[in-house]
MARMIMAR-309745 format. One record per residue (C-alpha): residue in one letter; chain; x, y, z. Coordinates in steps of 0.001 Angstrom, whole numbers. Example, Ala and Ser with C-alpha at 12.3 -4.5 7.8 and 13.67 -1.06 7.14 Angstrom:
<pts>
PT  residu  chaine        u        v        w
PT       A       A    12300    -4500     7800
PT       S       A    13670    -1060     7140
</pts>
This chain:
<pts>
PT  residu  chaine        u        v        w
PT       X       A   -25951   -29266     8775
PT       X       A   -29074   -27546     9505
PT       X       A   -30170   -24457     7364
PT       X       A   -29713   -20970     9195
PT       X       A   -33374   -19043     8576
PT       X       A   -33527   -15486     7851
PT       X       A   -36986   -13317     7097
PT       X       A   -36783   -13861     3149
PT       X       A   -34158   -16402     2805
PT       X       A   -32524   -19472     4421
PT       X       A   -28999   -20116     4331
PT       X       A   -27655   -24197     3371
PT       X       A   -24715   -24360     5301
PT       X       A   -21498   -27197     4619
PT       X       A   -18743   -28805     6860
PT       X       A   -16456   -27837     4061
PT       X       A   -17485   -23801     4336
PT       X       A   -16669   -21306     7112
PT       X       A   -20224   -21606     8780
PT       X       A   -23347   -18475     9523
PT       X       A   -20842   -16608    12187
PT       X       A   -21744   -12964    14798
PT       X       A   -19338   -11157    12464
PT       X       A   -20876   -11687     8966
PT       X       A   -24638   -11416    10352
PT       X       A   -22997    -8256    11572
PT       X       A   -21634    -6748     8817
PT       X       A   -24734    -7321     6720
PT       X       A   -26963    -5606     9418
PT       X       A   -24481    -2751     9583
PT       X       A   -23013    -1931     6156
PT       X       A   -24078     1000     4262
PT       X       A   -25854     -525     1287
PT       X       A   -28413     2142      700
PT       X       A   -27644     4201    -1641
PT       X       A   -24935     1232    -3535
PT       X       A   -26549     -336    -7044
PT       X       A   -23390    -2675    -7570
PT       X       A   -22226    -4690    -4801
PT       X       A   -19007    -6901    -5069
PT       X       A   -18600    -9417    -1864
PT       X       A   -15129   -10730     -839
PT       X       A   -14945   -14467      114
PT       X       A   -19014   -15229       65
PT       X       A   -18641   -18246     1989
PT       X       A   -22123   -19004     2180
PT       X       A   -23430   -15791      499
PT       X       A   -24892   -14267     4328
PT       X       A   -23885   -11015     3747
PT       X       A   -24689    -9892       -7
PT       X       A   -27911   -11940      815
PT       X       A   -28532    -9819     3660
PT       X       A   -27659    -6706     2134
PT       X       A   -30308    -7637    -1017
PT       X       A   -32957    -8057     1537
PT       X       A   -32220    -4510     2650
PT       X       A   -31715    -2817     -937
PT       X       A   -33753    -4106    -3505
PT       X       A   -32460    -2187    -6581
PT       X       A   -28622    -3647    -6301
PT       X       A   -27062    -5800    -8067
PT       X       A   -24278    -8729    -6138
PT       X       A   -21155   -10186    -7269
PT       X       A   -19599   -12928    -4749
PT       X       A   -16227   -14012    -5109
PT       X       A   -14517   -17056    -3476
PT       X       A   -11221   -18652    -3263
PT       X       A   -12804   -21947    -2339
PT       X       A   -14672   -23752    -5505
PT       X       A   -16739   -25450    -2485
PT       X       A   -17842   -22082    -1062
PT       X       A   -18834   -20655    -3978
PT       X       A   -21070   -23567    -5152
PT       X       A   -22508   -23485    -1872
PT       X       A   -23275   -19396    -2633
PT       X       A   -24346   -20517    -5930
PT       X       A   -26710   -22605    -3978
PT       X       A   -28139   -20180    -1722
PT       X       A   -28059   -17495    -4685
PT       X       A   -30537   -19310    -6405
PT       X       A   -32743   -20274    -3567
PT       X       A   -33223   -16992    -2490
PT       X       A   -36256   -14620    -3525
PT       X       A   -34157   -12630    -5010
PT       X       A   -31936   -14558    -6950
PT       X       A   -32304   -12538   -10146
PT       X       A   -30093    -9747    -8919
PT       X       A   -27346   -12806    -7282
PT       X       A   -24283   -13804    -9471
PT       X       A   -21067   -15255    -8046
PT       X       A   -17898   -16941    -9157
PT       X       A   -15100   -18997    -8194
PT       X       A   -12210   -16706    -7864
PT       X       A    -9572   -15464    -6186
PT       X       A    -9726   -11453    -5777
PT       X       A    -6069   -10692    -6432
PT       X       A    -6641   -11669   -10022
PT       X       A   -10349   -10672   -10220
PT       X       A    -9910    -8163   -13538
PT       X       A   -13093    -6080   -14122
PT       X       A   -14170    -2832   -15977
PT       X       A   -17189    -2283   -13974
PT       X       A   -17070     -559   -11015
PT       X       A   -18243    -1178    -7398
PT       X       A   -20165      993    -5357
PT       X       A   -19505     -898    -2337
PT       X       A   -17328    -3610    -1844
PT       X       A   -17943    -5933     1703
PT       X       A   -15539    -8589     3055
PT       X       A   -15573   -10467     6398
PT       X       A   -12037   -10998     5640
PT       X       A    -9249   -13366     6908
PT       X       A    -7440   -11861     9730
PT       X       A    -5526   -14502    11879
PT       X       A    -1738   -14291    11172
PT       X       A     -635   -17750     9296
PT       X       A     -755   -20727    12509
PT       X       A     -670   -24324    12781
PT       X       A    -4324   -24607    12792
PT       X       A    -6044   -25958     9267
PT       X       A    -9739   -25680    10419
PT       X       A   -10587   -22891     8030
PT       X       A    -7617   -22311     6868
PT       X       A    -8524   -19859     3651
PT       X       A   -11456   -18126     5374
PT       X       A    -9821   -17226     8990
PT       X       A    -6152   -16504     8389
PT       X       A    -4052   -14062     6117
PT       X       A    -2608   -17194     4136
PT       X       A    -4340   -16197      735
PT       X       A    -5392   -12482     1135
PT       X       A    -3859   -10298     3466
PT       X       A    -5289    -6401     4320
PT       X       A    -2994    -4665     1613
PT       X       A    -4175    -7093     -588
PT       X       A    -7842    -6355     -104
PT       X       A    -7153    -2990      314
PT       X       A    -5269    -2570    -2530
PT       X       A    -7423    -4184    -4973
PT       X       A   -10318    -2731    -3639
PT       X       A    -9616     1061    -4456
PT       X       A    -9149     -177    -7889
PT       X       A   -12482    -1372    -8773
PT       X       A   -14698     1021    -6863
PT       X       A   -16399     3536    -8014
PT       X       A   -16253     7252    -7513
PT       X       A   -17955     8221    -3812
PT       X       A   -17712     3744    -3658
PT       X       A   -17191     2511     -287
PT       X       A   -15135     -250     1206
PT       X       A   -17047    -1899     4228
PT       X       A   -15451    -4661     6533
PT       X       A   -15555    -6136     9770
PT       X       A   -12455    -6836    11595
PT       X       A   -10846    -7297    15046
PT       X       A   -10144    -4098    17120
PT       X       A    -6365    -4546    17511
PT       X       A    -6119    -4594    13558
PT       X       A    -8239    -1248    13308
PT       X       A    -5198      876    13237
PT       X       A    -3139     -838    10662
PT       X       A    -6177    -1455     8177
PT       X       A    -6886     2428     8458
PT       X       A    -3500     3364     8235
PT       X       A    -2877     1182     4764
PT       X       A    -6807     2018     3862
PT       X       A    -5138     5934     3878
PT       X       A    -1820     4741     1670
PT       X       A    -4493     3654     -725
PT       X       A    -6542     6994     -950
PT       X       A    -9606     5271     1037
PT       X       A   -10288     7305     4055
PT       X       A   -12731     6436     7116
PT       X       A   -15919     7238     6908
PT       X       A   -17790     5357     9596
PT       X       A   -16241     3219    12101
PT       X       A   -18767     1333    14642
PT       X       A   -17542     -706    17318
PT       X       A   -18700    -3914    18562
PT       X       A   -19053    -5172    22324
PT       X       A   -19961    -8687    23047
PT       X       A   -21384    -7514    26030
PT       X       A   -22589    -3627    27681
PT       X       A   -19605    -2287    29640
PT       X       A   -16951    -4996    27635
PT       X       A   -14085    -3680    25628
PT       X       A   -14610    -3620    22223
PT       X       A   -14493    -6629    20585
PT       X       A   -14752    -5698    16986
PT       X       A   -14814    -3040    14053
PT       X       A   -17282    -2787    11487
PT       X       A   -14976       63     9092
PT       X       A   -16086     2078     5875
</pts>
């Protein structure tokens, strides 16, 4: 597949990983990364959006996580391609048993929000099979920091029920910006913090 091009960075993309999509490019335009110095990404896939967010804020520091042992050594690719590659490191892991001391001063996921179907294009990255919201919620409040933020970007119909369990977990909106695919659509998608 061809390589997606960015201003600093180029992005090696696989059959085998959920590909450069709207919704990550997205959430690494839009998520508040400017005042964070330890990032932690949810299912890198490629690695688009902690790579976008280090082209934006050059004192943090990434972590990428991933389920899939082929996305993350496709990250690990694209980590270490990229200009800033000193302040990259990701693993192959699943981020319901991720245990950490350090603490996250934002945390970013593109995560899966499909209910389980019959489809298997994607399977891990698109539906709920393998981390649902509560899930990602959940673990999430635990390993941020004080004042640390939670950022997604998620379908409009879920907004509701990801606030609601955000709020059972003592993470409260902050900034919610919503997404048209076109002027004068409904919206389409929410980009929450």
């Amino acid at each position: 597949m061809k390589p997606f091009i960015f201003k600093q960075f180029e992005i090696q993309q696989s059959r085998d990983v959920f590909r450069v999509g709207t919704d990550g490019v997205l959430l690494g335009a839009l998520a508040a990364v400017e005042s964070a110095f330890r990032i932690l990404e949810i299912g890198t896939g490629t690695g688009l959006i902690s790579l976008m967010l280090a082209q934006r804020n050059p004192l943090a520091d990434f972590l990428g996580l991933d389920i899939s042992a082929d996305a993350a050594a496709l990250t690990a690719l694209n980590f270490e391609n990229a200009p800033f590659r000193e302040r990259m490191k990701n693993i192959h892991q699943d981020f319901k048993t991720f245990e950490t001391e350090e603490k996250f001063d934002l945390i970013v996921s593109n995560p899966p929000y499909f209910e389980e179907s019959g489809s298997e294009k994607d399977k891990i990255a698109r539906q709920t099979v393998e981390l649902n919201f509560m899930q990602l919620i959940s673990k999430s409040a635990q390993v941020l920091s004080e004042g640390g933020i939670l950022s997604v970007i998620i379908p409009v119909e879920a907004g509701v029920a990801f606030i609601s369990i955000a709020g059972e977990n003592k993470l409260f909106l902050n900034r919610k910006v919503n997404i048209k695919g076109i002027e004068g659509a409904k919206v389409k998608r929410l980009v929450l913090e």
